[in-house]
C-alpha positions as CSV (number, residue, x, y, z in Angstrom):
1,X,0.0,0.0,0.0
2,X,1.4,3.4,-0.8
3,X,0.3,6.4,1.0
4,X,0.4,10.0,-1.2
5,X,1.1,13.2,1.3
6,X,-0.2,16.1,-0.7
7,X,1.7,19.5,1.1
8,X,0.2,22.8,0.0
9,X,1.7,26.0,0.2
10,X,0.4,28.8,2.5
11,X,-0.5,32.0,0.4
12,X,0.4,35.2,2.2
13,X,-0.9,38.8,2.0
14,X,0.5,41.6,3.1
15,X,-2.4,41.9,5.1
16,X,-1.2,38.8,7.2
17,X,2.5,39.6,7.2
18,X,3.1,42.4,9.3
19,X,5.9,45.2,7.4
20,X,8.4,45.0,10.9
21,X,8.8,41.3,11.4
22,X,10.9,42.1,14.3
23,X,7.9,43.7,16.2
24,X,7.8,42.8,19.8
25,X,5.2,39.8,20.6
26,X,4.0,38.9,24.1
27,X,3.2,41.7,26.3
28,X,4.4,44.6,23.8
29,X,2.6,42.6,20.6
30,X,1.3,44.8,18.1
31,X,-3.0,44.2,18.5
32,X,-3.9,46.9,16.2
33,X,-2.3,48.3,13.3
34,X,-4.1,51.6,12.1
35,X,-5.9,51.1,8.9
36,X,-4.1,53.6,6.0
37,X,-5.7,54.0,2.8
38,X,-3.5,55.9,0.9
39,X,-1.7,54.6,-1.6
40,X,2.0,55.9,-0.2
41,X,3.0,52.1,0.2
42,X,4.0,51.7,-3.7
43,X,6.1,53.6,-5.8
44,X,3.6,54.6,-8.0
45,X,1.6,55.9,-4.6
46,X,4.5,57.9,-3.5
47,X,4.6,59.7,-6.5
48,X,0.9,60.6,-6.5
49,X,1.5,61.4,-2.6
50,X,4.7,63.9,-3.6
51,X,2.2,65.4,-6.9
52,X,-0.8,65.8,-3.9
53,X,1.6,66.9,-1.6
54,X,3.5,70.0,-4.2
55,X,-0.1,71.1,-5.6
56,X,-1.4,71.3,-2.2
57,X,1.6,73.6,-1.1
58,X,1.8,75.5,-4.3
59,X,-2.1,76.4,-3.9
60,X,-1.3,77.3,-0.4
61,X,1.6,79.7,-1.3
62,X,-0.8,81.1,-4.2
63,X,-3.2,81.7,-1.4
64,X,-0.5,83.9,0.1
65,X,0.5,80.6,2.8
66,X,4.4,81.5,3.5
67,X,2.6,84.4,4.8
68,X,0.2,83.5,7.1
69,X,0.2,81.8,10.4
70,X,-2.4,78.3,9.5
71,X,-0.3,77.7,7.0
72,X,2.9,77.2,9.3
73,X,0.6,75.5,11.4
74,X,-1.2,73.3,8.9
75,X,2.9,72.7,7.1
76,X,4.5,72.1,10.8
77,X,2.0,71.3,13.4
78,X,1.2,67.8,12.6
79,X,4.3,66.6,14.2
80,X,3.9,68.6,17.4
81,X,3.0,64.6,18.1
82,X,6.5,64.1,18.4
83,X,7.0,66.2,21.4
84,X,4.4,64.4,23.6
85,X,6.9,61.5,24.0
86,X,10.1,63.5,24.9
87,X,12.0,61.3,27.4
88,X,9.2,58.5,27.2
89,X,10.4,54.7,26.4
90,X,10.2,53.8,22.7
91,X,10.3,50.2,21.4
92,X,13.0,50.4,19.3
93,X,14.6,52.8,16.6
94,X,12.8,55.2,15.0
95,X,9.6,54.7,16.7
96,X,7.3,56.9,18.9
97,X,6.5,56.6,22.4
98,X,3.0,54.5,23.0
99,X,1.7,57.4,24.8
100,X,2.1,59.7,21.2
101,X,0.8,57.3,18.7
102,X,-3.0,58.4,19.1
103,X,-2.4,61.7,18.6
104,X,0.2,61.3,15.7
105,X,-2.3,59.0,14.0
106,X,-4.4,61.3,14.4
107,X,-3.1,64.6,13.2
108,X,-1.7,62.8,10.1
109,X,-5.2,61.6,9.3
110,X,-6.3,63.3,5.9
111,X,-9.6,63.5,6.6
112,X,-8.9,66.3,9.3
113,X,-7.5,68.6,6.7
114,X,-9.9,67.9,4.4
115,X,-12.3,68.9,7.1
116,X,-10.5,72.1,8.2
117,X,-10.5,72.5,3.6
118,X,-14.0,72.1,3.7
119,X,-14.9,74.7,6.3
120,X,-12.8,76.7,5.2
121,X,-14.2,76.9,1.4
122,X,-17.6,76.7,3.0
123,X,-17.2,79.6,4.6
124,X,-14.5,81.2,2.5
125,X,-11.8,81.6,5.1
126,X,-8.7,82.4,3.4
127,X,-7.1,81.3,6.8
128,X,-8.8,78.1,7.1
129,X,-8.8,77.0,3.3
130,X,-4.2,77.7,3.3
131,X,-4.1,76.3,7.0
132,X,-6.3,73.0,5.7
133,X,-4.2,72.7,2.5
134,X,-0.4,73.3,4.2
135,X,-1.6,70.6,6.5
136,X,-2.7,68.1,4.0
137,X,0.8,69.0,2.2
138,X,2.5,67.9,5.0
139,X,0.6,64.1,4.9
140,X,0.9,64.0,1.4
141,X,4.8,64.6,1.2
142,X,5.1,62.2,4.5
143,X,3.3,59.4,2.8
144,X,5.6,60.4,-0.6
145,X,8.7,59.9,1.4
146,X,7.4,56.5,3.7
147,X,5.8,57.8,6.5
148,X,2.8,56.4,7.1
149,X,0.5,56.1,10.4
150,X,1.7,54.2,13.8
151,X,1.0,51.2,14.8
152,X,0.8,51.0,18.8
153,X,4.3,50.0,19.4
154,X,5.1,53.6,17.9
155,X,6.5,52.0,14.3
156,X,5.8,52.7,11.5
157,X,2.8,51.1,9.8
């Protein structure tokens, strides 16, 4: 009698593979990773990130931007985040502190600036409209150069 073992392969996503495979795992395991729907993860993403990003800043320095405060706000303020975590443990290189991830995911979320847009053009707030478009710039040109939301361990998603 001859017995047949048939061995199929597992298929993958990159939904099932996390992107740092040396994420920590028992009591610092990742439980949550952020959903991000841009398209910054590819090259041809990044590219339409950096072309969002340039027409959102030029529009903004039309608007007269350089010169007003929102759009140093909108431009910088998103990664005021960074400064919640000063002296705080991270879990490893180049990630944030647990304690700044909600607020980083949170001001690089595209739908705020797009809000702040929204108002703004609603209303017709010169302020608003170059604040909302220097800060959706700022996302755009992070997501063109790999910087996309946190996961809770403070790495990168």
């Amino acid at each position: 009698m001859t017995t047949t073992t048939t061995t199929t392969a597992a298929t993958t996503t990159a939904a099932d593979t996390p992107d740092d495979l040396t994420a920590p795992t028992g009591d610092h395991a990742v439980t949550h990773v952020p959903r991000d729907l841009w398209t910054w993860t590819t090259p041809e993403g990044r590219v339409l990130s950096a072309a969002a990003g340039i027409g959102a800043l030029t529009a903004a320095t039309l608007l007269g931007g350089p010169a007003t405060w929102t759009f140093w706000a909108g431009l910088i303020g998103p990664d005021v985040a960074f400064l919640k975590g000063l002296g705080e443990e991270r879990a490893g290189q180049g990630a944030l502190p647990r304690s700044a991830v909600g607020l980083y995911n949170g001001l690089h979320n595209p739908v705020a600036p797009a809000s702040v847009l929204a108002l703004g053009l609603a209303t017709l707030s010169q302020p608003l409209v170059v604040g909302g478009l220097g800060w959706f710039a700022h996302i755009a040109l992070d997501r063109a150069f790999g910087f996309g939301l946190r996961r809770p361990d403070g790495h990168i998603h």
